[in-house]
C-alpha positions as CSV (number, residue, x, y, z in Angstrom):
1,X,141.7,-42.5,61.8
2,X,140.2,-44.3,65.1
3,X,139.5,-47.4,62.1
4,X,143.9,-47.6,61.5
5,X,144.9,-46.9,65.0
6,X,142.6,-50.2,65.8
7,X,144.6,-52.1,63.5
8,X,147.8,-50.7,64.7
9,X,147.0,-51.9,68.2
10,X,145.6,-55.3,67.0
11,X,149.0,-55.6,65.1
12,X,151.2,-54.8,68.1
13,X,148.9,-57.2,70.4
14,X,149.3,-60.2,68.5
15,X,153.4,-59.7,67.5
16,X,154.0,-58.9,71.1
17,X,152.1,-62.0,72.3
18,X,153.7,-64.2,70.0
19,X,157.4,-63.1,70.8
20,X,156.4,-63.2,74.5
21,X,155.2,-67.2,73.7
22,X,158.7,-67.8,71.8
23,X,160.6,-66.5,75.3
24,X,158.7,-67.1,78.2
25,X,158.4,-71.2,77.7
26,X,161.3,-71.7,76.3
27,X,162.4,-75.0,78.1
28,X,165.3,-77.3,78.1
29,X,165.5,-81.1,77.0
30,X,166.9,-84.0,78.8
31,X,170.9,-83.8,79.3
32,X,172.9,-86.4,80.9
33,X,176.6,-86.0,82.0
34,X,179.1,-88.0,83.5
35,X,181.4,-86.1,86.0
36,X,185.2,-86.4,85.6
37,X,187.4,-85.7,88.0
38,X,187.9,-82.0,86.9
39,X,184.2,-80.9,88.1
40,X,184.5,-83.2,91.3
41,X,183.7,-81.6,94.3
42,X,181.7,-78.7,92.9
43,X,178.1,-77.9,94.1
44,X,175.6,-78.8,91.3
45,X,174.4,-74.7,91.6
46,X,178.2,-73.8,90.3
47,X,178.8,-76.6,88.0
48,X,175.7,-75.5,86.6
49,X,176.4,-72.3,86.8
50,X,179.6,-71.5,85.8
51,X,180.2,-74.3,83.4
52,X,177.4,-75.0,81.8
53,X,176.4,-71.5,81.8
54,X,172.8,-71.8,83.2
55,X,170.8,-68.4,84.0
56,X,169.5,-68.4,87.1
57,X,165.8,-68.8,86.0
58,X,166.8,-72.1,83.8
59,X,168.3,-73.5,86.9
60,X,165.2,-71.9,89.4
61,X,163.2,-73.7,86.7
62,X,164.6,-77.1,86.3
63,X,164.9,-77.5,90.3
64,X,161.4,-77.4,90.9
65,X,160.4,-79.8,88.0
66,X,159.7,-83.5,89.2
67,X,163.1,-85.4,89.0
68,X,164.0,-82.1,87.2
69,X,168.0,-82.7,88.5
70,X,168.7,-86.5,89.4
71,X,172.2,-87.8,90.3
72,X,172.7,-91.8,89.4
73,X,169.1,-91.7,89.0
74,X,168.3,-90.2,92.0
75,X,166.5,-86.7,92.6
76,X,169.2,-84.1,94.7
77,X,169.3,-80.4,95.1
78,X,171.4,-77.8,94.0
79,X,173.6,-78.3,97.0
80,X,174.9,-81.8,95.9
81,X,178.4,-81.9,95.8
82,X,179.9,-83.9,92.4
83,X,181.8,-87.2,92.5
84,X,183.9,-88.5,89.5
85,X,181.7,-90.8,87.9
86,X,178.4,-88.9,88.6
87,X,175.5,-89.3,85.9
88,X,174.2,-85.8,86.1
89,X,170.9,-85.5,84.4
90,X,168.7,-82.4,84.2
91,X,164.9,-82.9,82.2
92,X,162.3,-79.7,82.0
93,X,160.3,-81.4,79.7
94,X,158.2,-78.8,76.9
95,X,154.4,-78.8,78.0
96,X,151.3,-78.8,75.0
97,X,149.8,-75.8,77.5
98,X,153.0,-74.1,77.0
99,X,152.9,-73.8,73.4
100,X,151.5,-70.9,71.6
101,X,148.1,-71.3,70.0
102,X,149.0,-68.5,67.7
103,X,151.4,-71.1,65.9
104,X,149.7,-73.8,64.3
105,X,151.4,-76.1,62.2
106,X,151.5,-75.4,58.4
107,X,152.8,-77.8,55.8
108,X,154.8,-74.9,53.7
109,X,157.9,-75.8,51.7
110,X,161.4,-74.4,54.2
111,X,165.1,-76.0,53.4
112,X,166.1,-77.0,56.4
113,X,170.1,-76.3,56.3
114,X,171.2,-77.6,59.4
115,X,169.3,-79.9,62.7
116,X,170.2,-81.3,65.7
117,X,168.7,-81.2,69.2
118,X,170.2,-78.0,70.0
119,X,169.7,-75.4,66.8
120,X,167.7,-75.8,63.5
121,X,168.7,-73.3,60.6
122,X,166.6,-72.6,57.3
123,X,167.2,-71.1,54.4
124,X,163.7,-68.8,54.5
125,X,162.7,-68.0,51.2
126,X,161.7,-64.4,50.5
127,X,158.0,-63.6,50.8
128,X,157.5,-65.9,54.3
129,X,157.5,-64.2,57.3
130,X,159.4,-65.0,60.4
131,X,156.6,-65.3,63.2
132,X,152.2,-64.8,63.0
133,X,151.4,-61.2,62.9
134,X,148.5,-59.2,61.1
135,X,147.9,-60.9,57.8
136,X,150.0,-63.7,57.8
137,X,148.8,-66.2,60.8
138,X,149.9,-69.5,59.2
139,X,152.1,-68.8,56.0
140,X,155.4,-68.3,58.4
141,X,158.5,-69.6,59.7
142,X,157.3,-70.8,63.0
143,X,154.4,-72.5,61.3
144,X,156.8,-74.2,58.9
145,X,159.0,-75.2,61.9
146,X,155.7,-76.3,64.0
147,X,154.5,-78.6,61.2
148,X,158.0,-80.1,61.0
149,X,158.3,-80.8,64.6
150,X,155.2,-81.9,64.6
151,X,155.9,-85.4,66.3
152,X,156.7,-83.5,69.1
153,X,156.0,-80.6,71.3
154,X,157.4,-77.8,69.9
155,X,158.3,-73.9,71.1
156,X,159.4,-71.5,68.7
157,X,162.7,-69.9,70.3
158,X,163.8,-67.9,67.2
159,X,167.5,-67.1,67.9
160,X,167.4,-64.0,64.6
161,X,165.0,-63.0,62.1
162,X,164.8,-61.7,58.8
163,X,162.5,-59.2,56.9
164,X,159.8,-60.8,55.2
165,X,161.0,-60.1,51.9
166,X,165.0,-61.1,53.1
167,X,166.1,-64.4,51.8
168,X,168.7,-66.8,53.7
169,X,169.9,-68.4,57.1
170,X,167.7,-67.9,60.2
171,X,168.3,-69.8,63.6
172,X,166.1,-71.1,65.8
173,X,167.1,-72.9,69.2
174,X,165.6,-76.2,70.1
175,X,165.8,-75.8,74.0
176,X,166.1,-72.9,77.3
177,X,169.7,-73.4,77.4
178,X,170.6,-73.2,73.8
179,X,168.6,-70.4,74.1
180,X,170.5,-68.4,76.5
181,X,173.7,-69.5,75.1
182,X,172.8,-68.6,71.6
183,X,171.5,-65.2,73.3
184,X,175.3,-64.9,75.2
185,X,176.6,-65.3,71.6
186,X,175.0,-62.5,69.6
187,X,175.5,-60.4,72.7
188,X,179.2,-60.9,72.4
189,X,179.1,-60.4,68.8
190,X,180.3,-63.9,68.3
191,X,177.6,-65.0,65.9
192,X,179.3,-63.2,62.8
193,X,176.5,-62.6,59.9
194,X,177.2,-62.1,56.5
195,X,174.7,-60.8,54.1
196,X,175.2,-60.1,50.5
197,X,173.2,-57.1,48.9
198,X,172.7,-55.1,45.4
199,X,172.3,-51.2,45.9
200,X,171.8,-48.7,44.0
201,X,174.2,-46.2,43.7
202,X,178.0,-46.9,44.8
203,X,179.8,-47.1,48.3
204,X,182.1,-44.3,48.8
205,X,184.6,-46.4,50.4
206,X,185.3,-50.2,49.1
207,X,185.4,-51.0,52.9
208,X,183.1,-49.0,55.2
209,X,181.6,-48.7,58.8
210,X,178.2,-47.4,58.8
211,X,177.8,-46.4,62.3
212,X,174.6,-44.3,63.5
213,X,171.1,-44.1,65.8
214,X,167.6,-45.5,64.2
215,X,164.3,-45.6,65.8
216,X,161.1,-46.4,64.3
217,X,159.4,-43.4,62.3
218,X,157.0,-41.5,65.2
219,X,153.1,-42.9,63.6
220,X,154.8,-45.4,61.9
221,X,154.8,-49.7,62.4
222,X,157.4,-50.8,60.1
223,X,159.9,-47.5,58.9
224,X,162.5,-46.3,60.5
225,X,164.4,-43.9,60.1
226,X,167.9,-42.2,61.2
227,X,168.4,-39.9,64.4
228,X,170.3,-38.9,66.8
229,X,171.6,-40.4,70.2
230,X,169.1,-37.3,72.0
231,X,166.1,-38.7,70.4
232,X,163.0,-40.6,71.7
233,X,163.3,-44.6,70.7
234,X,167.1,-44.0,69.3
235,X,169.1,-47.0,69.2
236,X,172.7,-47.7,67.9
237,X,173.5,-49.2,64.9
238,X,176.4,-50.4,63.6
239,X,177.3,-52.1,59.9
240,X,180.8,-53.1,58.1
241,X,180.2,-53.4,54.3
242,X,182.5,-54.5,51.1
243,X,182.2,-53.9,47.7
244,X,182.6,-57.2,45.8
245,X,181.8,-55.6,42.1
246,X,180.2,-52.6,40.8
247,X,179.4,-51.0,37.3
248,X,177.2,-48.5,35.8
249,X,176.4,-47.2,39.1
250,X,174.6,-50.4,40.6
251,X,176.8,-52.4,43.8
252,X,177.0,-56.1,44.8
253,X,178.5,-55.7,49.1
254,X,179.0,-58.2,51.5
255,X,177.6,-56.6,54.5
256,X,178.1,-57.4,58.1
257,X,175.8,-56.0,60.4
258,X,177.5,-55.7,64.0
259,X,174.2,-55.1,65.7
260,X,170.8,-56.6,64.6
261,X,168.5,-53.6,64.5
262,X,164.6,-54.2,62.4
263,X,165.5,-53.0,59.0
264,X,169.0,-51.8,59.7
265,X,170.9,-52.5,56.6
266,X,168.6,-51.6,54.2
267,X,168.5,-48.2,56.5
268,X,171.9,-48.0,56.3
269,X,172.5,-48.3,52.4
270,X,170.1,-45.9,52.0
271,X,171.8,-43.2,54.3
272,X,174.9,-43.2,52.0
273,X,172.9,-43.2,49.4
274,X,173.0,-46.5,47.8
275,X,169.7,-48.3,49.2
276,X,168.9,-51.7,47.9
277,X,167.8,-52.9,44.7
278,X,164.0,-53.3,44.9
279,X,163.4,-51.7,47.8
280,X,159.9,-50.3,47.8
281,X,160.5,-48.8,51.5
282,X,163.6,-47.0,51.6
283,X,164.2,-46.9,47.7
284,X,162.1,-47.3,44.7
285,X,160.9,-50.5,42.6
286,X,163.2,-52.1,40.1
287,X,162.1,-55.0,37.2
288,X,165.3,-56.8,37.6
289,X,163.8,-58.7,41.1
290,X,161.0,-58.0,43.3
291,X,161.4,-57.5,46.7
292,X,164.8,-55.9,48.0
293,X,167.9,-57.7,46.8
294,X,169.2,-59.1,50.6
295,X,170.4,-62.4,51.1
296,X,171.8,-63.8,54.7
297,X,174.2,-66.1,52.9
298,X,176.5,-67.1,55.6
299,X,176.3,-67.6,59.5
300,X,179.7,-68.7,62.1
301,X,178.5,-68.9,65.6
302,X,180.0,-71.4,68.4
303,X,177.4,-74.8,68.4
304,X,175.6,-74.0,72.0
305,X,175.9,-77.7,73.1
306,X,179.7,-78.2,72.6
307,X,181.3,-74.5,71.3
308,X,182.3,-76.3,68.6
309,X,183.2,-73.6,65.7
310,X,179.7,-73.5,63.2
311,X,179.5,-72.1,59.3
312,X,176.4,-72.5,57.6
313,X,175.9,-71.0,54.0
314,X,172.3,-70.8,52.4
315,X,172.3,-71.2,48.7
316,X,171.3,-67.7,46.9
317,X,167.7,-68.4,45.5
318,X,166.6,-68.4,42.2
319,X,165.6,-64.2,41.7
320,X,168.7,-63.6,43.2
321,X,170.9,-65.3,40.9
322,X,168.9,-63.8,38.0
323,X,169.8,-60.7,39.1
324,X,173.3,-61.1,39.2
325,X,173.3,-62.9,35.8
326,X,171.1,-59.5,34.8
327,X,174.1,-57.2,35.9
328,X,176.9,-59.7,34.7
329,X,177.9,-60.6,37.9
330,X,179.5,-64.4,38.5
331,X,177.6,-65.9,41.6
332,X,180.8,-68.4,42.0
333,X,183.6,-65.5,41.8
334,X,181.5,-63.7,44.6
335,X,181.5,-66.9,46.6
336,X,185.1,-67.3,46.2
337,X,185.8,-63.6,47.0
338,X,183.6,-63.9,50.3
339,X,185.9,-66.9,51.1
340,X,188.8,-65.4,51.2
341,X,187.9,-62.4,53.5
């Protein structure tokens, strides 16, 4: 007993150092701006501010680097007022003592679906794990993402993350302020995920709103469970689900999970009694794939360095497509269905 609550701890230790490694340095690249005559006059702290959307600790941060915010090439303080013509730069340059030494670079094989200074998306295969924890210290995401930044300092700023067994898109952020904009975003529910899942069983409704409280199962690390608002750890969950197909009592949905709870849609088909395909936690084994059938297919979110409107769509892998072709199920006519919602 004494033995497993050591490894519990270890467990919790190491996850909570690595996510506190991916927050606390995340820092912001160089930026340079030229100042039209629609910002002139501002104070750099509102320009900032308000139109950029800088927290106040990535501006508290960038102020007291070295030539952290230069005008024309010269260093200023918050208090400068802008002039049209203005070359606004900001630079909080990522440090090798900032990075985490629980993420070493791994050569591993991660599609990279979409890069650019701001935001790096990959298809993660099922199987690899999102961050370092117990048991998997280099066979990750981050170490995938570390090896292929490797010309570089690189922080892991991981902007979702999916199950270890869940296929598709996951976003990471390249700087502080894609970061917090990315962050803004999912608060908002402006990053619109769409998953696409086989259950068990069949929806009672073609479209349906899962809506109830989870918290992690009391002597448990990874279950959850449902509960109500009253209870200790409860948190809401929300999930919007479709059925695309289904036939001799097995579902293909496209789910949409409003909030982004640890395990929340498999939870979720489970409590209407459909749970997923494969799913060894919340259902039972199946020889048609194994590990639960859940793909993040598709991601929309606003780009973080211009708001431009962003859809990225990760391939279905290889077991998924078996399974479908196993139940019958055209992977294209579920593509073109998912289009048209």
């Amino acid at each position: 007993m004494i033995c497993s609550l050591c490894v519990r701890f270890l467990f919790l230790l190491i996850h909570r150092i690595v996510l506190n490694y991916a927050g606390k340095y995340d820092i912001m690249f160089n930026m340079k701006i030229i100042i039209t005559s629609a910002d002139a006059g501002k104070s750099i702290f509102t320009y900032a501010r308000q139109d950029l959307g800088f927290s106040s600790a990535i501006l508290k941060r960038v102020k007291f680097r070295d030539n952290g915010i230069l005008v024309n090439g010269v260093r200023v303080t918050v208090r400068y007022i802008l002039r049209e013509g203005d070359v606004l730069q900001f630079a909080d340059e990522d440090k090798e003592d900032e990075v985490s030494p629980y993420i070493t670079p791994a050569d591993l094989p991660l599609p990279i679906l979409y890069e650019d200074e701001w935001i790096t998306a990959v298809n993660k295969p099922a199987g690899m794990p999102s961050h370092p924890s117990l048991g998997h210290r280099d066979d990750t995401v981050a170490n995938a993402l570390a090896f292929h930044y490797s010309d570089r300092v690189y922080v892991f700023r991981p902007v979702n993350r999916l199950d270890r067994d869940t296929s598709g898109i996951m976003l990471t952020a390249g700087t502080k302020l894609s970061a917090y904009r990315m962050f803004l975003a999912m608060r908002s529910n402006v990053i619109r995920k769409t998953y696409l899942a086989v259950t068990e069983g069949i929806p009672p409704e073609e479209n349906g709103i899962i809506i109830a409280y989870m918290r992690r199962v009391p002597g448990s690390i990874m279950e959850r469970e449902i509960c109500t608002e009253q209870d200790d750890g409860a948190m809401r969950s929300e999930t919007h689900y479709k059925v695309l197909w289904h036939d001799s009592g097995r579902s293909v949905l496209l789910v949409r999970p409003v909030t982004g709870r640890t395990h929340q849609i498999r939870l979720h088909m489970k409590s209407i009694g459909c749970p997923l395909i494969g799913d060894t936690l919340y259902g039972r084994e199946s020889g048609l794939i194994f590990r639960h059938a859940l793909h993040a297919w598709r991601t929309a979110f606003p780009h973080p360095g211009d708001n431009r409107a962003m859809t990225l769509c990760a391939p279905l892998p290889a077991d998924f497509l078996s399974l479908l072709d196993e139940l019958g199920v055209s992977a294209s006519a579920l593509e073109e269905k998912e289009l048209s919602e």
